[in-house]
C-alpha positions, -999 to +999 in steps of 0.1 A: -412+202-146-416+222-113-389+250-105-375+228-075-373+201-093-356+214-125-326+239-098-318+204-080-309+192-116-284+223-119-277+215-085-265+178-089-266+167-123-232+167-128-196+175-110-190+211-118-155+210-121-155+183-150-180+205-174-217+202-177-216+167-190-189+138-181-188+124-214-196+151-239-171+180-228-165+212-240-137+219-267-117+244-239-114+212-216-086+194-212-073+167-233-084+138-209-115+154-204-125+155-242-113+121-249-130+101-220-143+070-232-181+072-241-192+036-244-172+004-226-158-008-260-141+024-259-127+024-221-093+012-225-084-020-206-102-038-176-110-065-194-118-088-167-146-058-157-157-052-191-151-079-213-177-096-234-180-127-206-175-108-176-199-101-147-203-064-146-206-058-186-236-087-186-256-075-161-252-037-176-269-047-209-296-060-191-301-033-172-295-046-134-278-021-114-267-024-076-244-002-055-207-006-062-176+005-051-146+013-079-113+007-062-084+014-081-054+037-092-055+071-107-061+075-139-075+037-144-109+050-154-133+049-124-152+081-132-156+072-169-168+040-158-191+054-137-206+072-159-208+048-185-227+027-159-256+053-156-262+061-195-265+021-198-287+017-174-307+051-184-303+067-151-298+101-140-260+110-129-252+125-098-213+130-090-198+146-063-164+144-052-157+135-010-130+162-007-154+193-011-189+176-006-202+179+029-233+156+048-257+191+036-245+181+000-252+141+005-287+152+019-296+176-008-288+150-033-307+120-019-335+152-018-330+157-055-332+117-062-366+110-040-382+140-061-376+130-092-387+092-084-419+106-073-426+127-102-423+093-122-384+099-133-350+081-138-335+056-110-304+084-095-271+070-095-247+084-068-214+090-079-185+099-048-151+101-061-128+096-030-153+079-011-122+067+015-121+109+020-153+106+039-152+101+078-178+071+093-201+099+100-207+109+063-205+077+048-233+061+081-255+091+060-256+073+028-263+040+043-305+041+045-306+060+013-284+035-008-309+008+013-337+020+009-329+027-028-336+065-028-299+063-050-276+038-064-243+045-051-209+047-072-180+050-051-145+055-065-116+053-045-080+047-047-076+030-007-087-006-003-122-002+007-122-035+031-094-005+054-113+028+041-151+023+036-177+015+067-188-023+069-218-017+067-218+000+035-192-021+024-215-049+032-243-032+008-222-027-025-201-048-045-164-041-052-149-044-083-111-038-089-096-019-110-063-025-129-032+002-137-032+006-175-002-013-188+018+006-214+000-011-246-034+010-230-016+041-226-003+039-259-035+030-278-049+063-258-024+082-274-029+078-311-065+079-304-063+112-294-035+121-322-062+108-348-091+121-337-104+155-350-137+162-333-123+156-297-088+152-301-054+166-318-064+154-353-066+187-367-033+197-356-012+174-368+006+163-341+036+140-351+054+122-318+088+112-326+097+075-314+115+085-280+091+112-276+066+084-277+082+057-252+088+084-226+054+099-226+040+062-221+064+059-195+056+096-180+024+083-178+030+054-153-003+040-160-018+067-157-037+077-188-049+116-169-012+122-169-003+106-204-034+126-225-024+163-206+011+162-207+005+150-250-017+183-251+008+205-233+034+193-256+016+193-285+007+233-281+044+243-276+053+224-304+063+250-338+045+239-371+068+232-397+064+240-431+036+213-439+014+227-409+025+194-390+036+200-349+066+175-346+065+164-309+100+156-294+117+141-267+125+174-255+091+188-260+077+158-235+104+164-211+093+203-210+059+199-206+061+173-175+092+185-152+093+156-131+073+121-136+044+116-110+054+089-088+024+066-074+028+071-039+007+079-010+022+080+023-003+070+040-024+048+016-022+013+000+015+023-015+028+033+016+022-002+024+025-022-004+063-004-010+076-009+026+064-045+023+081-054-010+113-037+006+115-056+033+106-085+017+132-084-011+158-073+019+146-109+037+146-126+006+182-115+004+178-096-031+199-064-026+191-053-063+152-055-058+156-042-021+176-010-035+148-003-063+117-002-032+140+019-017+141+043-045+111+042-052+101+053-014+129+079-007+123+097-044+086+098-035+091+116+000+085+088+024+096+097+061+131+090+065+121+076+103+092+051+087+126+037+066+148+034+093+127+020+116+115-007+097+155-013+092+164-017+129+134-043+136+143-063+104+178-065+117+166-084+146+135-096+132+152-116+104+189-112+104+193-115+141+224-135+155+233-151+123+253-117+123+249-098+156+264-068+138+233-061+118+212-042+142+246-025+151+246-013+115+207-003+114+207+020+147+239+035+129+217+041+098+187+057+114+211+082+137+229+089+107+195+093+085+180+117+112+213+136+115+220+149+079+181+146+062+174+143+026+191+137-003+223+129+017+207+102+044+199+082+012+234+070+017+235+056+048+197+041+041+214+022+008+247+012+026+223-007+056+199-017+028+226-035+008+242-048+042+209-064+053+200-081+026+235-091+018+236-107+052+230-145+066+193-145+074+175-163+107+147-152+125+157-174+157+150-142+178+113-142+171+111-179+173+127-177+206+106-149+220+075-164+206+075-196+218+087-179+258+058-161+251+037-191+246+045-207+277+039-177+300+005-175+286-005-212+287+016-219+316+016-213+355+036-185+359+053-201+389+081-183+413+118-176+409+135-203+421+151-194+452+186-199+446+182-174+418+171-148+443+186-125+461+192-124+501+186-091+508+181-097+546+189-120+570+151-133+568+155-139+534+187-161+540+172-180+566+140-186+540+167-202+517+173-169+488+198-171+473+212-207+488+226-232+466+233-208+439+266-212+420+280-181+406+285-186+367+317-173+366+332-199+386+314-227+373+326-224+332+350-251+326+379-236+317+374-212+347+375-241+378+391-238+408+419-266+409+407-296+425+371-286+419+357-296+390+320-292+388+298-321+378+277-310+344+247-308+368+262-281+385+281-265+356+243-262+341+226-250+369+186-246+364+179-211+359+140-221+347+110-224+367+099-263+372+072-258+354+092-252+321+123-272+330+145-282+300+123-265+280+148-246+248+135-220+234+164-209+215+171-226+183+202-216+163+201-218+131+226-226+104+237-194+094+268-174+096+274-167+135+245-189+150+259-219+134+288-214+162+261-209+187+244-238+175+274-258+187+280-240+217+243-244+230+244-276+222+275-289+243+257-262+271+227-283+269+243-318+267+226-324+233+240-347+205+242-325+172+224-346+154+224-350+110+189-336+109+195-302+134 
């Protein structure tokens, strides 16, 4: 093996900071580290990915590899899988992670893999955790190599790839999905590690108390990274008792991980995915579910403004005039939000929270503006009628501004002059353009104050409430 050859193999063989081999690593690693799965029987769930029937496991025992992209949460098992991709299909294992690797460490890399092709070796498999961390730049210089076959790229990333990952690369791999571990996984991680003596805590004894137990799996939050270290940490400060055997307590678990790791990224998929269950739930008028997304945001840090914003619009959006107080009550919130901070402004937040989705719903604002909307991009935007403009000059008079124009407050019935009562014609003077005469736009709806509007409009318009409206 030449020397070039055998220091782009020290170079790139593995990631550094997770030991000299993915799935074989040292006894001083961490917990997680030592117990990553080594074969797919023992990754823990993703069944649909890795089940005997499934897609991806098939065309692994044959062999077939193609570029794929491995989007899912932390601590679901993307770089194990990754790597378990490459020993089945006998190919050399490249990993890298996209916050520290530049375009000089791509292109060294894809150096590495064309030399070792031509000296007769393995296929190289590519492996970029945070792909998404990339700019278009970086990613466009994996593009010919991944095409031309130089490597076979594995991308992990936690951002939805079809918002995060070029097209054209996208277009080149094939996403698969990957699925929070449910409790039942985290668990079965945990005893595996408490039973095992080569890689695990066999040899300690470790002993986790019931409620110990339940709040580590919860700790975890699908999140088996999280579950396996914080196990470890507790584990070590646990005393041996008399027997030798470390009794792990609910105490010990709180100690060794302060404060649970929410799964939150403010400007990732739960930034969205959050807000839009929130609003959601406050539309669906569900103040308990609305008041948990809320939580959840606030106690992960979300901006305060984001919150409030997406407050005011909903009290418009869907509230509206079914109570006109709403958006009263949400400009309130977001002054009062921006004036005291965090953790006070929670209050305010909650209070509009519960008072949205507590309130009658409509979304006859939108429907009103919408179809306006509609007509003044489909129709002829024709000219002000003239008795709805104003005479400035005497030119203007004489060109009929302003003329025939009867001045609303005059014209309401129970405001008419004595001896003067207008003619319905008259009392509903046209205020549209001919073009969309008699067209209504606004549509009450049935709840709380609109359905007083609803009758209203309706005598204003000369309609019939009819049993269907």
């Amino acid at each position: 093996m030449s020397e070039r050859r055998r220091e782009q193999e020290r170079l790139f063989e593995t990631d550094p900071a997770a030991g000299p081999d993915l799935l074989n690593a040292t006894s001083d690693a961490p917990l997680a580290t030592r117990m990553r799965p080594r074969t797919l029987d023992e990754l823990a769930g993703q069944q649909h990915l890795i089940g005997p029937s499934a897609v991806l496991r098939r065309s692994l025992e044959r062999g077939l590899l193609s570029s794929i992209i491995l989007w899912g949460p932390p601590g679901s098992g993307k770089t194990t899988l990754a790597a378990i991709i490459a020993g089945m299909t006998h190919s050399r294992f490249v990993a890298m992670s996209a916050v520290t690797a530049g375009v000089a460490e791509l292109r060294r890399a894809v150096a590495g893999a064309a030399d070792v092709r031509r000296h007769g070796g393995e296929r190289t498999v590519l492996f970029i955790d945070e792909l998404h961390r990339f700019n278009r730049s970086q990613q466009d210089a994996i593009l010919p190599h991944v095409e031309n076959g130089v490597v076979t790229l594995i991308g992990a990333t936690t951002e939805n790839p079809s918002f995060e990952v070029n097209s054209a690369l996208l277009s080149r791999s094939r996403v698969f999905h990957l699925e929070s571990l449910t409790d039942a996984d985290v668990e079965l991680l945990i005893e595996r590690a408490l039973k095992d003596t080569e890689r695990g805590l066999g040899a300690m004894q470790v002993r986790l108390s019931e409620a110990a137990r339940r709040q580590l799996v919860g700790v975890a939050n699908g999140d088996a990274r999280i579950a396996l270290n914080a196990l470890e940490l507790a584990a070590n400060a646990a005393e041996p008792d008399v027997q030798g055997d470390r009794i792990v307590e609910l105490e010990d678990v709180e100690s060794a991980l302060q404060q649970r790791a929410l799964l939150y990224d403010k400007s990732g998929d739960q930034h969205y995915d959050l807000i839009s269950a929130f609003i959601k739930s406050i539309r669906g008028s569900d103040p308990d579910a609305a008041i948990y997304w809320l939580a959840r945001m606030l106690e992960a840090g979300e901006d305060l403004m984001f919150i409030a914003r997406r407050l005011v619009i909903l009290a418009s959006e869907d509230v509206g005039l079914a109570d006109p107080q709403a958006v009263m009550v949400a400009v309130s919130a977001q002054q009062a939000a921006h004036f005291v901070g965090m953790p006070e402004a929670m209050f305010p937040l909650a209070q509009t929270t519960l008072y949205l989705a507590s309130a009658p719903k409509s979304n006859s604002v939108g429907r009103a503006y919408g179809a306006a909307r509609a007509d003044v991009e489909t129709t002829r935007n024709d000219p002000v009628p003239l008795h709805l403009r104003n005479a400035v000059t005497g030119l203007m008079a004489g060109m009929g501004y302003g003329r025939e124009y009867i001045y609303a407050h005059n014209s309401y019935r129970e405001q008419e002059r004595p001896g003067q009562e207008l003619p319905p014609a008259e009392r509903l003077q046209q205020y549209l353009p001919d073009n969309v005469k008699g067209q209504a736009y606004f549509q009450p709806g049935l709840q709380g104050y609109e359905e007083r509007l609803r009758v209203w409009l309706a005598e204003r318009r000369g309609e019939k409430m009819g049993s269907g409206e």
